[in-house]
N, C-alpha and C positions, 0 to 999 in steps of 0.2 A: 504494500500500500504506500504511494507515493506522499512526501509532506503536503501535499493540495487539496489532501481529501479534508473534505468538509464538516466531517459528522452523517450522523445516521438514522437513515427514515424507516419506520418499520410497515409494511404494509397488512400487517393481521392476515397474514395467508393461514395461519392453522387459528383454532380457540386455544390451544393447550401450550403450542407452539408456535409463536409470530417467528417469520420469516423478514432477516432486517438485511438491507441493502445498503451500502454507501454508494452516495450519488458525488462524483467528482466534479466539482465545480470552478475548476484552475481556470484561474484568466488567461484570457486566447490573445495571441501577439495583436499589437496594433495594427498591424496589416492584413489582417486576418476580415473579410467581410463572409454574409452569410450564403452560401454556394446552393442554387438550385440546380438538386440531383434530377438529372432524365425528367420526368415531370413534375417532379416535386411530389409532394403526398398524393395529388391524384392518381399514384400506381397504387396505393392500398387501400383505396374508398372500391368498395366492395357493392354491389348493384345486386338490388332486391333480386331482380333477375336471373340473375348470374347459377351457372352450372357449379354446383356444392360437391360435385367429382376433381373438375379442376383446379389442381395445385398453385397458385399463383407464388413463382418461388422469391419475385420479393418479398413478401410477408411470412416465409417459411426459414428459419432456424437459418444462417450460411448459408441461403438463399439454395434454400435444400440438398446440399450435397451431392449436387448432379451435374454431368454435363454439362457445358455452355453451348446453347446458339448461336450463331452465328449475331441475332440481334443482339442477342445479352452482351456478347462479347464486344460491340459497338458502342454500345451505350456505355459499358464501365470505361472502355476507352477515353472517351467523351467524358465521362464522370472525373475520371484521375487526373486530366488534362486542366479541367477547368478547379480541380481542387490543386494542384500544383500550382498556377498562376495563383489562388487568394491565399494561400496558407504560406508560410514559412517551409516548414514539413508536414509529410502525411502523417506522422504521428500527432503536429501538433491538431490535423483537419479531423484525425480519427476520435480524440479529445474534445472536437469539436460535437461531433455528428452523437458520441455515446453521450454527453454532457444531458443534449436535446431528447434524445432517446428514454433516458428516466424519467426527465421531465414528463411526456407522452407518458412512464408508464405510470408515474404517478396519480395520473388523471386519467388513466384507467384504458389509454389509445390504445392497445397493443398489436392489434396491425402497425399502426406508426412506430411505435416504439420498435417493433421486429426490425422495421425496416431500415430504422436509425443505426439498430447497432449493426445491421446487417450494411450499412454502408463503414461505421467504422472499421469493423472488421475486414472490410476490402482493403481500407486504407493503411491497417495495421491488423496484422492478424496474431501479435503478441500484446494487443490491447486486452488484459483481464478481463473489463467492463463489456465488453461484448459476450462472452461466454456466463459472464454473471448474469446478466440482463438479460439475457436468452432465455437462462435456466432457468430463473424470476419468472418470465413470460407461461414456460413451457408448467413450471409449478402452476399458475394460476388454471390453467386450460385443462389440468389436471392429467397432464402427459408426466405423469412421476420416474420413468425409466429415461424419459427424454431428459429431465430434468437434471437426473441425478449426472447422464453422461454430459451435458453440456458444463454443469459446473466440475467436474473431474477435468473438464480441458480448459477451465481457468485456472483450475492449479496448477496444471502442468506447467501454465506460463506464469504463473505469482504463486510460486510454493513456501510461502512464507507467508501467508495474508489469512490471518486467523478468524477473520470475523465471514469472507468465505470458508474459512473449513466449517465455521457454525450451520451455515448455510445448507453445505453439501449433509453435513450430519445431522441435519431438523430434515428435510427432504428423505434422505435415508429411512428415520425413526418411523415419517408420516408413512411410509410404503411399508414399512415391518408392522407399522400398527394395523395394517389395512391385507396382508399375506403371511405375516409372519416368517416372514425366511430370514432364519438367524444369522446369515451372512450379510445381512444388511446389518443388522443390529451391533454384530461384530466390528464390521467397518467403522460405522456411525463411534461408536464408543474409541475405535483405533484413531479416528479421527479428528476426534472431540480431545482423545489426551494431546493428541500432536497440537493441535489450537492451542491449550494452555502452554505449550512449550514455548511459543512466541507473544501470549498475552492473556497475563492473570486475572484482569481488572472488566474484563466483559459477563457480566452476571449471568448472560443470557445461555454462554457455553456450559456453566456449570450446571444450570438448570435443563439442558439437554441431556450433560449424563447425569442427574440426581434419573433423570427417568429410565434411562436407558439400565441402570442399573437396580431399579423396580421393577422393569421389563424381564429382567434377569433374577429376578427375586432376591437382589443382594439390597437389603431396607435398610440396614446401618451405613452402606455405602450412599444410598439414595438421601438420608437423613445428613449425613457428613456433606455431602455436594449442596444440597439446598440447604443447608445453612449459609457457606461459601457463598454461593449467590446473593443471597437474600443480606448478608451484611455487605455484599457490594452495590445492591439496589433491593430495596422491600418491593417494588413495584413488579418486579420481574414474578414473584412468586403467581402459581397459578393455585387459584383456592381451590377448585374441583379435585385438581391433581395433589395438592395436599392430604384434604380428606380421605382420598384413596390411601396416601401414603400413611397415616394416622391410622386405617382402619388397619392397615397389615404391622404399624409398628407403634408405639407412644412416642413423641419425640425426647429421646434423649435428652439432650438438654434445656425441654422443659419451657422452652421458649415459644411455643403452639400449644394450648393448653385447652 
């Protein structure tokens, strides 16, 4: 996570479990104006009409992972040319385009928003924020294997950024809660320790494994972890999932009463 990042929005993607995202908001060089992509957002205004078989790949994940057109391949042309000329570098236009992209997904676009990061990701495809935002998207649409791959390939390019590994291992937990497959839950928990390895102070990691670890029926573990959270933020506590944990354990120290 770069020193630009801003702080952190949460968008209540689970009840038990919010899913939080940092939106980067680094000021863009002064030469930098705003660059209309091919047609600008009219690619992902979608028509009552329109055939619900057809894939439209810019609104689809890396603009779906498939082959390029001969059109497609015109228009990024076109696209890179004219983001060369406003930008400094493509890293700085790729900062530009994922910046825009949260915004959209904030306010709920996420066609726009796809298509945002789906342009910075043209522009930089070691841009984190594109594979988070993605994975963000694909969580909400309730594509959770899509979800879980697109943020494993922002780590791969920011394997140090712990508030995505929250991310990947809340995603994880939601699918093991929903199929039960202990190799999720395994990972989730492998992954949740590696987060505190690079940052102690995020409440929200530890309140993923206080559960991950009631999921596992370890309740002194579960008890030990939300405590850890809850004196680095009381807010983070979820009371539903408290009371579960109360009903299987009293709380040790006495502080849930």
């Amino acid at each position: 996570m770069n020193n630009r990042t801003k702080g952190m929005r949460f968008f209540g993607l689970l009840v038990w479990l919010p899913l939080g995202v940092f939106a980067q908001t680094g000021p863009l060089a002064s030469s930098a104006r705003r660059v209309e992509a091919g047609k600008g957002d009219t690619v992902v205004e979608v028509s009552k009409n329109a055939n619900p078989t057809v894939v439209n790949p810019m609104v689809t994940p890396l603009f779906g992972e498939q082959a390029k057109t001969a059109e497609h391949i015109t228009w990024e042309v076109r696209f890179l040319n004219e983001c060369d000329k406003n930008f400094s570098n493509r890293a700085e236009a790729s900062q530009f385009f994922s910046t825009r992209a949260w915004e959209y997904l904030t306010e709920g676009q996420l066609d726009t928003a796809t298509y945002r990061f789906n342009l910075a990701w043209l522009l930089n495809d070691k841009n984190s924020d594109t594979y988070w935002g993605l994975g963000v998207i694909s969580y909400q649409q309730n594509k959770m294997p899509e979800s879980i791959r697109l943020l494993k390939k922002g780590l791969e390019v920011a394997d140090s950024n712990a508030v995505l590994m929250t991310d990947l291992a809340t995603v994880e937990l939601k699918q093991y809660k929903e199929n039960k497959d202990n190799a999720l839950l395994e990972d989730a928990i492998s992954v949740l320790n590696k987060a505190l390895q690079y940052d102690v102070t995020n409440a929200n990691t530890f309140m993923r494994l206080s559960w991950a670890n009631f999921a596992k029926g370890d309740y002194a573990a579960a008890w030990e972890n939300l405590h850890k959270g809850r004196s680095l933020d009381l807010a983070a506590v979820d009371f539903v999932y408290l009371q579960e944990l109360r009903d299987k354990m009293p709380d040790p120290k006495g502080f849930f009463k």
